[in-house]
C-alpha positions as CSV (number, residue, x, y, z in Angstrom):
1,X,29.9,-80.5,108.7
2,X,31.8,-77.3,107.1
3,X,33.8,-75.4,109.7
4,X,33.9,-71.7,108.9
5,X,36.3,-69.0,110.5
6,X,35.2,-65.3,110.3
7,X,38.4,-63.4,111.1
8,X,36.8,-59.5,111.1
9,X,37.7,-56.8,113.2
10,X,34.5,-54.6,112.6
11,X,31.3,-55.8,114.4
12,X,29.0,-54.9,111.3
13,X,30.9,-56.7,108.9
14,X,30.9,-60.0,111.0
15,X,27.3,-60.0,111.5
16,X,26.8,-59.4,107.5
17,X,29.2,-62.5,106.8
18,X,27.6,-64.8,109.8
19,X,24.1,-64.3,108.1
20,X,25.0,-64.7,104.7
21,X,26.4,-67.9,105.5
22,X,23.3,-68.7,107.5
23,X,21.2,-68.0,104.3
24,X,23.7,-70.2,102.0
25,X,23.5,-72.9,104.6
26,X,19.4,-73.1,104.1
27,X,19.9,-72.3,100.5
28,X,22.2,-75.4,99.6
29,X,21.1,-77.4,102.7
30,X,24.8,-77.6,104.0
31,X,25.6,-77.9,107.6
32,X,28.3,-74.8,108.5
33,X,29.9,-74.3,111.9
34,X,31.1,-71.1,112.5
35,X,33.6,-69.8,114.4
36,X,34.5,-65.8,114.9
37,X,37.8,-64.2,115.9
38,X,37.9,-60.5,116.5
39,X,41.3,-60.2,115.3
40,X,44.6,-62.2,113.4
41,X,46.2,-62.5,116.7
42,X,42.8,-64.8,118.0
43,X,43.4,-67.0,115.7
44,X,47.1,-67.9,115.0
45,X,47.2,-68.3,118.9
46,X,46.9,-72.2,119.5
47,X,45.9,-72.4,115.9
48,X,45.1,-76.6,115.5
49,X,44.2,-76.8,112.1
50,X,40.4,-77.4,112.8
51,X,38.8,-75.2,109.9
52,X,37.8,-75.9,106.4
53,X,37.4,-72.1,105.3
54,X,38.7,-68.8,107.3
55,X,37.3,-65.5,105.7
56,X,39.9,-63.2,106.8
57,X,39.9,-59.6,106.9
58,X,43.5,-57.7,105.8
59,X,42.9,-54.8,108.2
60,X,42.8,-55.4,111.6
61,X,43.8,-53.4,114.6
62,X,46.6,-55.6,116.1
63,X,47.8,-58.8,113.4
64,X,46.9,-58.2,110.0
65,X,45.3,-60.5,108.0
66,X,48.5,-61.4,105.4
67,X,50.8,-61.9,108.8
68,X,47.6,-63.8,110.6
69,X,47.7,-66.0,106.9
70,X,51.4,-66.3,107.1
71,X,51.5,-67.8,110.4
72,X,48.9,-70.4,108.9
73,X,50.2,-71.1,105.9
74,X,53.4,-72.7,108.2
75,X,51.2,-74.9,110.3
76,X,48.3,-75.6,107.5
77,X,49.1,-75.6,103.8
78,X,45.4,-77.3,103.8
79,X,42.6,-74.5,104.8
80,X,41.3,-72.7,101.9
81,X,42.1,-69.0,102.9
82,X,39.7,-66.3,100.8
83,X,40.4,-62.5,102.3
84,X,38.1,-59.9,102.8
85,X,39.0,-56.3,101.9
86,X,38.4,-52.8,100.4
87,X,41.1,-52.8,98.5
88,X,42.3,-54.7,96.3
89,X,46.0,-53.9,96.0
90,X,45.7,-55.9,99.3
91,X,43.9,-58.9,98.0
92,X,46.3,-59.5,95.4
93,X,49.0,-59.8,97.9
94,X,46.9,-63.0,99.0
95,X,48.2,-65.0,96.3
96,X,51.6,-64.8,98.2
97,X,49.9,-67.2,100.9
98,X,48.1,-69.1,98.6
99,X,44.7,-67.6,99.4
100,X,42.0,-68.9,97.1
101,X,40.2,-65.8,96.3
102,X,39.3,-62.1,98.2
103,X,35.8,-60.7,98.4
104,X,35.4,-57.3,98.4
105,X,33.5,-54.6,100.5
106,X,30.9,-53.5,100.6
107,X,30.1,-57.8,100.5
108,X,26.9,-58.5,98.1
109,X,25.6,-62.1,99.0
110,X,25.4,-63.4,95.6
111,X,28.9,-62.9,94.8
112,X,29.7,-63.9,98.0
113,X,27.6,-67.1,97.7
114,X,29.6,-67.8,94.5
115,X,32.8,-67.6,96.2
116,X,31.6,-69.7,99.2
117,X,30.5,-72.9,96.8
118,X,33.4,-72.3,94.9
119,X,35.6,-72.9,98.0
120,X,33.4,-75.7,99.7
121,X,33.8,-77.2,95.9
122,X,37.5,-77.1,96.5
123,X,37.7,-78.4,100.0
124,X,35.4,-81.5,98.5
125,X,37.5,-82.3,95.6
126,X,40.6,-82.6,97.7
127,X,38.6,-85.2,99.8
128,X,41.2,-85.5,102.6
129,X,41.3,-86.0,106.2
130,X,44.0,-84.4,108.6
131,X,45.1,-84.6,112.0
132,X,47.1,-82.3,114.1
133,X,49.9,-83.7,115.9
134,X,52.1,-81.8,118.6
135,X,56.0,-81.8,117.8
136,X,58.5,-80.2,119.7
137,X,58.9,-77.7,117.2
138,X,55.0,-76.7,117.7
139,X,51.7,-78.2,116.0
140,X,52.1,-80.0,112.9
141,X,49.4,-81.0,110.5
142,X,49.3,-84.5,108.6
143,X,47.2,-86.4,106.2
144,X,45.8,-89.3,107.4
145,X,46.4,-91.5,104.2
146,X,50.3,-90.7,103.9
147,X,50.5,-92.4,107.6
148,X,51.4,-95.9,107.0
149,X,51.8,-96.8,110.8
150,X,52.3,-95.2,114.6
151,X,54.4,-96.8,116.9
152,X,54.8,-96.4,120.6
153,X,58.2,-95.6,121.6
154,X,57.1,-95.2,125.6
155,X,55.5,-91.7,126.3
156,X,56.5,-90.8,122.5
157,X,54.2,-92.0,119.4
158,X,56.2,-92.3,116.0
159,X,54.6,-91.6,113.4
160,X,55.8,-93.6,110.6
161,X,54.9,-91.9,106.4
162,X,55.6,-91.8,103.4
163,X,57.9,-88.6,103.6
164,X,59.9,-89.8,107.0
165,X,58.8,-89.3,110.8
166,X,57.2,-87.4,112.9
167,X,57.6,-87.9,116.8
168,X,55.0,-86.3,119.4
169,X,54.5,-86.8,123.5
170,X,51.8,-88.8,123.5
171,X,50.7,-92.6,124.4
172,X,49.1,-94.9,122.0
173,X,46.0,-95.7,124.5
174,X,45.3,-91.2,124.2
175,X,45.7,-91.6,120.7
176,X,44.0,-94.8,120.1
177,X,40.1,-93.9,119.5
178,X,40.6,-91.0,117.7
179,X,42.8,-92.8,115.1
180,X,40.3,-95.9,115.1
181,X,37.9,-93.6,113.4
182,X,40.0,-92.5,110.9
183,X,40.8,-96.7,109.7
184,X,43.5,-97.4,112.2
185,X,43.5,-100.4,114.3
186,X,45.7,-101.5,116.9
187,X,47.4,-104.8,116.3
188,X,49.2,-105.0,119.4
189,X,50.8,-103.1,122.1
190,X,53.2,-100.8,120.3
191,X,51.5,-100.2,116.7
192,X,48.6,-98.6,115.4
193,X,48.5,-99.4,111.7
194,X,46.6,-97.8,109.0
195,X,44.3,-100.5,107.8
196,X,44.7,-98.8,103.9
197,X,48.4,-99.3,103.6
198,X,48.2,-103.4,105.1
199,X,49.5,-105.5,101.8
200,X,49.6,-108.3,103.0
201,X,50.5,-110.9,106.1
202,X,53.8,-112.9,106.7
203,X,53.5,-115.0,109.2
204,X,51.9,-113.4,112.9
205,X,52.9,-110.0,111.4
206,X,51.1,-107.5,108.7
207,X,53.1,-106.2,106.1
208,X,53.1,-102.2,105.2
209,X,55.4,-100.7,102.7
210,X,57.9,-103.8,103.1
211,X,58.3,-103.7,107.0
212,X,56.8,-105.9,109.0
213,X,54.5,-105.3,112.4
214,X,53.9,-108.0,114.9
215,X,50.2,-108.3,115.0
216,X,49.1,-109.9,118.6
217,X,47.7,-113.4,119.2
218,X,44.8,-112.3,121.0
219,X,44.2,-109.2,118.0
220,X,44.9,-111.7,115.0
221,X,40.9,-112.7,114.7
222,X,39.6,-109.2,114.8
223,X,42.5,-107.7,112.3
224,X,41.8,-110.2,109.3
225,X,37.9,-109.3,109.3
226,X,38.8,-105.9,109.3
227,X,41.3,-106.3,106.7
228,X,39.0,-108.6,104.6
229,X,36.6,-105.7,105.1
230,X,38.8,-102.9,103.5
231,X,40.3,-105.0,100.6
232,X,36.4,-105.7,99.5
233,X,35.5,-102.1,99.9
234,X,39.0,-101.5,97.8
C-alpha cells in the first residue's frame, strides 16, 4: 500500500490530482491511499510520518507549501516531497528541502504519471521501514534496522541504535506488537531485541553489537527458532 498526501488549497486542483492517481493506480495495478489536506498548516499539525509521497502545493492561503516542507523536513528526512506550482521560480526553491521534483500547472496526467512512478521508484529502492517515536522534544522518526534493541526503563522505553539513544514515555507491553511485526521479539521483561542484529548467544543471554541481554528461561525455546529462522533467511 502507497500512502499519498494531496496538500492543495484549491478544490479543482485536488480533485484533478485524486483522479489522476485513481487512473495510475488501475494503470499500474498499485494499491494508493490517499489522504487530502486543505492547507500546510493541516498537515504539519500532529504530523507522524505516515506518508510515502505528499504532493504539495507552494501557494496556500495560511502555511505555504516551502514552510509546510520545512516543518517536515525536521521530523521526516524520509517522505519523498514533489511540489505543485505555477511557477517555477517557486519550485526551484524546493531543492532547498530536498523535494524530489515539482509538477507544474495546468497538471497533464502523463507527465504527471511519469513523476508519480518515478517517486514510487524511489520510495522502493530505499526499501526501508520507519517508526515514529514520541520524545520530549516532539515526534521523532527512526529506521527500524539501525535499532539494535529497546529496553524498558519503567514507564520510559530506550531505544538503543547505532547512532546513540532515543528515550520515549511509553511501556514495552504498548509497544510490544507493533514492533513484533517489524522482527522484534521480546526476550524477557525489559528488552525487545531486533532479531537482525542477534550475533550470537553467550550463555542465557543474546549477544547484539557486543552487549549482552538476558534472554528469559521460559522465552529461551521460542527465541532460538526464531533466530534459527532469520539466520537461514540471511
Amino acid at each position: 500500500m502507497i500512502r499519498i498526501a494531496i496538500v492543495e488549497d484549491e478544490r479543482l486542483f485536488m480533485e484533478q490530482l485524486q483522479d489522476y492517481i485513481h487512473r495510475y493506480e488501475k494503470e499500474s495495478g498499485r494499491q494508493i491511499r490517499i489522504t487530502t489536506f486543505a492547507d500546510g498548516e493541516d498537515i504539519t499539525e500532529n504530523y507522524r510520518g505516515e506518508f510515502d509521497i505528499i504532493l504539495m502545493d507552494i501557494q496556500m492561503r495560511f502555511m505555504d507549501g516551502m514552510t509546510a516542507a520545512e516543518k517536515i523536513r525536521r521530523l521526516d528526512q524520509e517522505v519523498i516531497i514533489m511540489f505543485i506550482t505555477n511557477m517555477v521560480q517557486y519550485a526551484v526553491r524546493g531543492y532547498e528541502v530536498d523535494a524530489m521534483d515539482y509538477v507544474l500547472k495546468p497538471v497533464e496526467y502523463f507527465a504527471f504519471s511519469q513523476k508519480l512512478e518515478k517517486a514510487i521508484g524511489r520510495m522502493n529502492k530505499a526499501g526501508q521501514e520507519f517508526v515514529m517515536v514520541a520524545t520530549e522534544a516532539g515526534m521523532q522518526k527512526l529506521s527500524v534496522s539501525e535499532i539494535y534493541y529497546i529496553e524498558s526503563q519503567g514507564h520510559y522505553a530506550r531505544y538503543r541504535l547505532g547512532s546513540g539513544e532515543v528515550t520515549s514515555r511509553i511501556t514495552l507491553k504498548e509497544l510490544e506488537e507493533a514492533m513484533c511485526e517489524h522482527g522484534f521479539f521480546r526476550c524477557g521483561k525489559g528488552y525487545l531485541v531486533n532479531m537482525r542484529h542477534v550475533d550470537g548467544i553467550v550463555g542465557g543471554d543474546c549477544m547484539i553489537h557486543g552487549e549482552q541481554i538476558p534472554i528469559s528461561r521460559n522465552k529461551k525455546k521460542e527465541f532460538m527458532e526464531l533466530l534459527i529462522q532469520y539466520i537461514n533467511e540471511g
